[in-house]
C-alpha positions in Angstrom: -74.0 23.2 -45.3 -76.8 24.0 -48.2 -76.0 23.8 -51.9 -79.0 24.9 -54.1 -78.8 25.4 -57.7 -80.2 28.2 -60.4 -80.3 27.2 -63.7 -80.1 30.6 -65.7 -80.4 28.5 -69.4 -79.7 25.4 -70.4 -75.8 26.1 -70.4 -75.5 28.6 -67.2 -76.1 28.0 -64.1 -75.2 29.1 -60.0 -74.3 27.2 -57.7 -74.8 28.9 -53.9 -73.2 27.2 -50.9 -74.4 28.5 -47.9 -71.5 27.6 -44.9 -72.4 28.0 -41.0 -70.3 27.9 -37.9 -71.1 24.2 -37.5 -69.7 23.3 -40.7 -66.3 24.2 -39.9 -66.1 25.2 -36.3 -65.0 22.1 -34.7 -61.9 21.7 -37.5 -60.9 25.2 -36.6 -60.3 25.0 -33.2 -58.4 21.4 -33.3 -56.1 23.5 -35.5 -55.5 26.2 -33.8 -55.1 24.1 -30.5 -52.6 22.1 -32.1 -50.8 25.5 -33.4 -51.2 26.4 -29.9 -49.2 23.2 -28.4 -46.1 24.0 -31.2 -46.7 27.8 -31.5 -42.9 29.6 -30.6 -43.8 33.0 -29.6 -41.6 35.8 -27.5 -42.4 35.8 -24.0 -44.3 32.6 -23.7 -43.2 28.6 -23.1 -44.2 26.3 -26.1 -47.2 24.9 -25.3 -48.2 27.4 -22.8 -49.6 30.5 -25.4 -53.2 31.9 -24.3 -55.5 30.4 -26.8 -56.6 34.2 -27.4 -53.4 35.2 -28.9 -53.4 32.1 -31.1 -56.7 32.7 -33.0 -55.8 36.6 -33.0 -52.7 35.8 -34.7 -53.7 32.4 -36.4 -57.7 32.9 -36.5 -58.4 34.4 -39.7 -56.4 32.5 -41.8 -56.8 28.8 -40.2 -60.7 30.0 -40.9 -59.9 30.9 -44.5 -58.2 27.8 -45.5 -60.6 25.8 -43.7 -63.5 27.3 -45.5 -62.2 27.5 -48.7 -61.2 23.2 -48.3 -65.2 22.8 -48.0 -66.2 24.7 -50.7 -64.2 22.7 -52.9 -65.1 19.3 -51.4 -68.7 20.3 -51.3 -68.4 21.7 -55.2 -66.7 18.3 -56.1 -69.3 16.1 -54.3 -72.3 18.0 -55.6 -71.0 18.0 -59.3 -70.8 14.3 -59.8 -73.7 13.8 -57.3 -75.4 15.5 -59.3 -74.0 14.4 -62.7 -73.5 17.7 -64.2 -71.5 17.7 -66.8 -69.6 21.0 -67.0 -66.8 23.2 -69.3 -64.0 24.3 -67.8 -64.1 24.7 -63.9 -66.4 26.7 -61.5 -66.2 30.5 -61.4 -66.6 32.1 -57.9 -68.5 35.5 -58.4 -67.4 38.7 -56.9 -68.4 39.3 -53.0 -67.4 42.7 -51.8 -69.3 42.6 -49.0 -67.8 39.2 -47.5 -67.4 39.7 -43.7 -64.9 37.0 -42.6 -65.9 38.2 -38.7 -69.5 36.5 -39.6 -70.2 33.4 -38.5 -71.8 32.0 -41.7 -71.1 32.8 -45.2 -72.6 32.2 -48.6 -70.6 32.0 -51.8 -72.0 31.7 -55.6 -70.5 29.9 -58.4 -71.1 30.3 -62.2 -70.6 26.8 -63.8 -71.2 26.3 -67.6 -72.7 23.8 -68.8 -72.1 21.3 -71.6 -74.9 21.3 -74.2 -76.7 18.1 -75.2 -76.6 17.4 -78.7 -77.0 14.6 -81.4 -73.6 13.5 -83.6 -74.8 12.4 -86.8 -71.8 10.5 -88.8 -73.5 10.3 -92.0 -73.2 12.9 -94.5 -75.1 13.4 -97.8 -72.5 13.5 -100.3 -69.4 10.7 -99.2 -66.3 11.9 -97.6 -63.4 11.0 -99.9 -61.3 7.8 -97.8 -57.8 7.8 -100.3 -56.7 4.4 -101.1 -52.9 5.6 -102.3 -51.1 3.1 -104.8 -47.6 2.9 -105.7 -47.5 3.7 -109.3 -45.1 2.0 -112.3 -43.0 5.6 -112.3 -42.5 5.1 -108.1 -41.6 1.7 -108.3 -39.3 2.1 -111.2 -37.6 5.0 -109.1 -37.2 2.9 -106.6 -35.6 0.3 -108.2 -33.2 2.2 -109.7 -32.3 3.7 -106.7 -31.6 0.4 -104.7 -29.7 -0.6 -108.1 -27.3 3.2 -107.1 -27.5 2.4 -103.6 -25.8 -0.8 -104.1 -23.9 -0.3 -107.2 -20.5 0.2 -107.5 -18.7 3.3 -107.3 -16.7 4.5 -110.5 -14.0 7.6 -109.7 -14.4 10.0 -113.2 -12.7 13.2 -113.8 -15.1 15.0 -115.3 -19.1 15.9 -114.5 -21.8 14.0 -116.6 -25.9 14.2 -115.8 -25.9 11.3 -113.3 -23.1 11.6 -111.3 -22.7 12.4 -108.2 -20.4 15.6 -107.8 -18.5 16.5 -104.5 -17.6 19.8 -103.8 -17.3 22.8 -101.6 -20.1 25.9 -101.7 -18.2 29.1 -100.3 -19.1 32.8 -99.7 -16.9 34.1 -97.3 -18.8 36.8 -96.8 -21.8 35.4 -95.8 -19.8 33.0 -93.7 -20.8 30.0 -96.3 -19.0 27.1 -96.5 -20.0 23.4 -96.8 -18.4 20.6 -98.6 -20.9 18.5 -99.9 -22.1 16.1 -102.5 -24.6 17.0 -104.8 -26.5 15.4 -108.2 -27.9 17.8 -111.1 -31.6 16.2 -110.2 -31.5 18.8 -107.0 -30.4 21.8 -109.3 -32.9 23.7 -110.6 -32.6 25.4 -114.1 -30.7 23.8 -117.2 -28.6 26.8 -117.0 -27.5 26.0 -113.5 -26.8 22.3 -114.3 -25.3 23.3 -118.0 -22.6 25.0 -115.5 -22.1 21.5 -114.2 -22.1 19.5 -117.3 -18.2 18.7 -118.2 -16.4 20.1 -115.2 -13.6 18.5 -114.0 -12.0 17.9 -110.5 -10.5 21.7 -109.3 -13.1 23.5 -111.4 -14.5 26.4 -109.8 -17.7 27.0 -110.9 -19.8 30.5 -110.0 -23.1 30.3 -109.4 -26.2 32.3 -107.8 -27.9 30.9 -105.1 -31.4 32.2 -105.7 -33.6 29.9 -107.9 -30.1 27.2 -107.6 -31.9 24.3 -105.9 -35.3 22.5 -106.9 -36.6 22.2 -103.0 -36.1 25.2 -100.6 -34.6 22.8 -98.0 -31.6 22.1 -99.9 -30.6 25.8 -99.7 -30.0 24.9 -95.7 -28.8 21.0 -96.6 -26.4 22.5 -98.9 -24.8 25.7 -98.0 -25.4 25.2 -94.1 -27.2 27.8 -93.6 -29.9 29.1 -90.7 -33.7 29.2 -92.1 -33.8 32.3 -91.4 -30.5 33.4 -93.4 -32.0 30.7 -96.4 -34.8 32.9 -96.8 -34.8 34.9 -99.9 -31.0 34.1 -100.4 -29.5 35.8 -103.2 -26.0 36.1 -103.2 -22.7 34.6 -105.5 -21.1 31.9 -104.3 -18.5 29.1 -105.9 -18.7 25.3 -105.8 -15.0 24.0 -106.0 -15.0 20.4 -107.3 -13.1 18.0 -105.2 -14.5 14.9 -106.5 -17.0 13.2 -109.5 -18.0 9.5 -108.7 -20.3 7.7 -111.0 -22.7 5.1 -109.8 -22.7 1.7 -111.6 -26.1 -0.2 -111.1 -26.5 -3.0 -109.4 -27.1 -6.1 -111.3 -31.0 -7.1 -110.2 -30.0 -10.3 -109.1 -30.3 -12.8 -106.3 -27.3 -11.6 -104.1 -28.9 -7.5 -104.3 -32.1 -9.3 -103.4 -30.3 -11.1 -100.2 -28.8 -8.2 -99.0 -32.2 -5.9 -99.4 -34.9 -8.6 -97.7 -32.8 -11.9 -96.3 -32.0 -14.7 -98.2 -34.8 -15.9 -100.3 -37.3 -14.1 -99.1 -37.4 -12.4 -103.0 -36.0 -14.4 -106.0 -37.0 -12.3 -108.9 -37.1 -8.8 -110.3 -41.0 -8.9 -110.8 -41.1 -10.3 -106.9 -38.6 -7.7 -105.9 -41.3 -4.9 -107.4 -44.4 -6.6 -105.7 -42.2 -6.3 -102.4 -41.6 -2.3 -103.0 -45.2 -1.5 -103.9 -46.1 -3.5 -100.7 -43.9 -1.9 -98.3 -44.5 1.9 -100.1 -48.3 1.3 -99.7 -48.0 0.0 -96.1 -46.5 3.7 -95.4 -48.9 5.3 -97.4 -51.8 4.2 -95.1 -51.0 6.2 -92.3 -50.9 9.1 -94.6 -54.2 7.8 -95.5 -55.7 7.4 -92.3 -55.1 11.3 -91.4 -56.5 12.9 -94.6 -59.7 10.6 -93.6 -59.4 11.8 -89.6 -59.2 15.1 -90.2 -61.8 15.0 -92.5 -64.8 13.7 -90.6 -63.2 15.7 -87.7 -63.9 18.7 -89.6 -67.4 17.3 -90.7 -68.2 16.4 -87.5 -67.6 19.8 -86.0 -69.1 21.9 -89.1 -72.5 20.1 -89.1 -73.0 19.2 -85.3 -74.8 22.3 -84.4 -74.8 23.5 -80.9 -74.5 26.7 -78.6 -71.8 27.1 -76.2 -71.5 29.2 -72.6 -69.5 31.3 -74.9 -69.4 34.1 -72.2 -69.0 31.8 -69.4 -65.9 30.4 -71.3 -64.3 33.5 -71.9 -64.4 34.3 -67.9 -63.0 30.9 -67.2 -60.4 31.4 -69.8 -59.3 35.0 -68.1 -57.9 32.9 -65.1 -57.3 29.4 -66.4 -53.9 30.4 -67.7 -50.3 30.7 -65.8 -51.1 34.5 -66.8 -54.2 36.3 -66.5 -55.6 37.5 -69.1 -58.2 41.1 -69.9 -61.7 40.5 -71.9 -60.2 41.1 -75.2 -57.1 38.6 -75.0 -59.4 36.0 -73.6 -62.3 36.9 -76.2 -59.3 36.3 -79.1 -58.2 32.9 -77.2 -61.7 31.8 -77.3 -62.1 32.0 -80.9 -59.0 30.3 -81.7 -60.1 27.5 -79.4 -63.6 27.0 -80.4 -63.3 24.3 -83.2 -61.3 22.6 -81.1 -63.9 22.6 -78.0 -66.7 21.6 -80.0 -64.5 18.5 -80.9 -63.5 17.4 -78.0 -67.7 17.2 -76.8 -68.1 15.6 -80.5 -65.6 13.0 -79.8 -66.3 12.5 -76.0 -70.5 11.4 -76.7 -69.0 9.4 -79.6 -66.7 7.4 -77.7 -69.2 7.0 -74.5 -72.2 6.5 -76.7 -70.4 3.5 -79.2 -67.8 2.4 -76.0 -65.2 3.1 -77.5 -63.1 3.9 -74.1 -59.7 2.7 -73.6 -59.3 0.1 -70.2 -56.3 -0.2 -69.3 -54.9 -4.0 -70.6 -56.2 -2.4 -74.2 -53.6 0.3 -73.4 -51.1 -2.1 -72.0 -51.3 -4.1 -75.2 -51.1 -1.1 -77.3 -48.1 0.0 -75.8 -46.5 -3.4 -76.0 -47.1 -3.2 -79.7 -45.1 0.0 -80.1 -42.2 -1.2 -78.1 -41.9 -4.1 -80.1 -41.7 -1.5 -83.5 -39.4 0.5 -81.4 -36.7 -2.6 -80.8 -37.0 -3.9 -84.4 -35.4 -0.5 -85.4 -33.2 -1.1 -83.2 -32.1 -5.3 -84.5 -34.1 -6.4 -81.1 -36.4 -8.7 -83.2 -37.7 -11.5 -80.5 -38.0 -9.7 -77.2 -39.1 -12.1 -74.3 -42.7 -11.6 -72.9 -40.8 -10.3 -69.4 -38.7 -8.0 -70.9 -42.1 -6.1 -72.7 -44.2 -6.3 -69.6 -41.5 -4.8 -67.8 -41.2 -1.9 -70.2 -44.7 -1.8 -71.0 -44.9 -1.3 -67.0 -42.4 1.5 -66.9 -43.6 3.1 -69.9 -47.4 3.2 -68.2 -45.9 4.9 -64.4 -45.3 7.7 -66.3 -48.8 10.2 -66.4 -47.8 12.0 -69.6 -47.2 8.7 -71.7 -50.3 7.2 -70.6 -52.4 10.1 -71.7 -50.5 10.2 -74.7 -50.8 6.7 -75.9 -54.7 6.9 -74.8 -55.3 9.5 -77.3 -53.3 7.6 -79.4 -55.1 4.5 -79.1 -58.3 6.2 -78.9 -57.9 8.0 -82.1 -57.0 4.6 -83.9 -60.6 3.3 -82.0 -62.5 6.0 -84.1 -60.8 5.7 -87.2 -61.5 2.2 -87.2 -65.2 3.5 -86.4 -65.2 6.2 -88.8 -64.3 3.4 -91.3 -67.4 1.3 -90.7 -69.9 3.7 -90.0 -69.2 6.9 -91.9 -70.3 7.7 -95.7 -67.1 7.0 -97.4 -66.1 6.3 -101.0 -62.4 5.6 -101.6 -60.9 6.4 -104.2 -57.2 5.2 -105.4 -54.3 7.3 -106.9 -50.6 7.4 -106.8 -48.9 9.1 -104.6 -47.8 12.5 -106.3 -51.7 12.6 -107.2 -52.5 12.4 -103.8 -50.0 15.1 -102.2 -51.2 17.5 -105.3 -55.0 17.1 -104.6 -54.5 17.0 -101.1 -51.6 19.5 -100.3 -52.2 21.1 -103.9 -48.7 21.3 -104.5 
């Protein structure tokens, strides 16, 4: 066999393989002498079929498959022989003259290839890395809340601001009916929660549900209703009160700090607020970390400048599907899979060029880690060193979860690296700061 390579540019390129008898012969005819030994045909003893009416019946297509088995083997080899590094897979072109009574062929292959580029991390003007805080007006919240959470519960007969009001929403029409607890902080509108303000247990009070609840969730939470039906709801319905319960604080005191952390791990209010901020700005670092990702991801691929075998991509994305697909579908994919593309080649020199690959007892470690989070939920607080290699074991048999956690773990790899090397300046807020600025809402 010959493989010879055109480069068109310096991201196309064709591959030819040129095939002769002696490349395949030999394979052939062991196959269709062993077809001939099992071969079951009318009129004939197994075993005893002329070898003629084996390779007119069986020829062609033991030929075919044999062939097209060394074309790929051959393309494999010569790729990494080679070291080419290419996008997407090879594209056999067209041959309408291919003549499968020949005893040599010759096929071409389009291959696109990846562009070389430099990734610069810095940037002029510093990418923003949030540092979020837990402000006074978060912690206080909080407080109170664990103060509700573990108060005591007084029965009342009739509705004041803070209490918590159970009830019934109905619309028989609209199939609506939920019992459920509410508090005024989820209504939206003082004329809304004026309507609440005094009523006692039986009261039926009328209300509209459009513009009724602050968040757009609680329109499902409350009446139990499909997202789609929540949309734009705007019909009567009637809360029936069936109960009004008001919440008496907890004292802040050494037994509500037992229950909340273990005993004596807090012994004062001021302690019991360092603990809060701590734990809310431990969450708030994750939320952190994927502003900052997403960031110098979209850095990275706005001002790493290089062409790709857009046409050749388009092809291969015609026929890389479970459905193929015409020019202008495959045209339309394209574009909505660019950015990512051009990521993927960012992050792939970054991670070879600064080793930031994952080996495997990284990976085994990493998933130990998360198994451990995973039991703690769960009250499994000490698990044995067996018991997490033999999970960690399990977990890493499985394909799907050990591509998974290695973008996982290689995502945290160039954070960390994003962290050191990129041109950041952090800057702190609280959290409702952060969500508007961010999320602008």
């Amino acid at each position: 066999m010959n493989i010879t390579r055109e480069n068109i540019d310096t991201l196309n390129a064709v591959i030819k393989l040129d095939i002769s008898k002696e490349d395949y012969g030999d394979k052939v005819e062991k196959i269709l002498t062993d077809y001939r030994k099992t071969a079951n045909i009318p009129g004939f003893r197994k075993g005893h079929v002329p070898m003629g009416m084996v390779k007119k019946q069986y020829g062609k297509a033991v030929l075919i498959d044999e062939v097209n088995k060394l074309i790929q083997d051959a393309l494999s080899k010569y790729l990494v022989e080679e070291k080419l590094d290419v996008l997407g897979n090879p594209l056999p072109k067209a041959q309408d003259d291919l003549d499968w009574n020949s005893d040599s062929f010759s096929f071409e292959f389009e291959l696109g290839l990846a562009p070389n580029f430099d990734v610069k991390l810095t940037s002029k003007k510093p990418l923003k890395h949030y540092k979020i805080i837990a402000d006074k007006k978060m912690i206080d919240d909080q407080v109170k809340h664990l103060q509700k959470q573990y108060g005591k519960i007084i029965a009342k007969q009739e509705v004041s601001q803070d209490d918590e009001i159970t009830g019934v929403f109905k619309n028989e029409e609209h199939d609506i009916e939920n019992s459920t607890t509410i508090t005024l902080d989820k209504i939206k509108g003082k004329a809304n929660a004026k309507k609440f303000i005094g009523a006692k247990v039986g009261d039926v009070i009328t209300l509209k549900t459009k513009g009724l609840f602050n968040e757009d969730q609680d329109v499902i939470n409350m009446l139990k209703v499909s997202d789609d039906a929540a949309k734009g709801l705007n019909v009567e319905v009637t809360f029936t009160v069936s109960e009004v319960n008001a919440r008496e604080l907890a004292d802040l005191d050494q037994d509500l700090f037992d229950k909340l952390f273990g005993k004596d791990n807090v012994k004062s209010a001021t302690e019991l607020r360092e603990k809060i901020k701590e734990d809310a700005e431990k969450q708030f670092v994750q939320q952190s970390d994927q502003k900052l990702l997403n960031d110098v991801t979209e850095f990275l691929v706005e001002n790493t400048k290089f062409d790709l075998p857009s046409n050749f991509l388009q092809k291969w994305i015609q026929t890389a599907g479970d459905e193929e697909l015409d020019e202008n579908q495959a045209k339309e994919e394209y574009e909505k899979s660019e950015k990512s593309m051009r990521y993927q080649l960012i992050e792939g020199k970054l991670v070879t060029e600064n080793n930031l690959q994952v080996n495997f007892d990284e990976l085994k470690e990493f998933s130990k880690k998360m198994i451990i989070g995973q039991m703690a939920q769960f009250g499994q607080m000490n698990p044995s060193d067996k018991e997490l290699d033999d999970i960690a074991a399990r977990v890493l048999s499985n394909k799907e979860e050990v591509k998974r956690l290695s973008e996982q773990l290689t995502s945290q790899k160039l954070l960390t690296f994003y962290k050191e090397k990129a041109n950041l300046k952090i800057k702190e807020l609280p959290y409702d700061k952060f969500v508007k600025e961010v999320y602008g809402s």
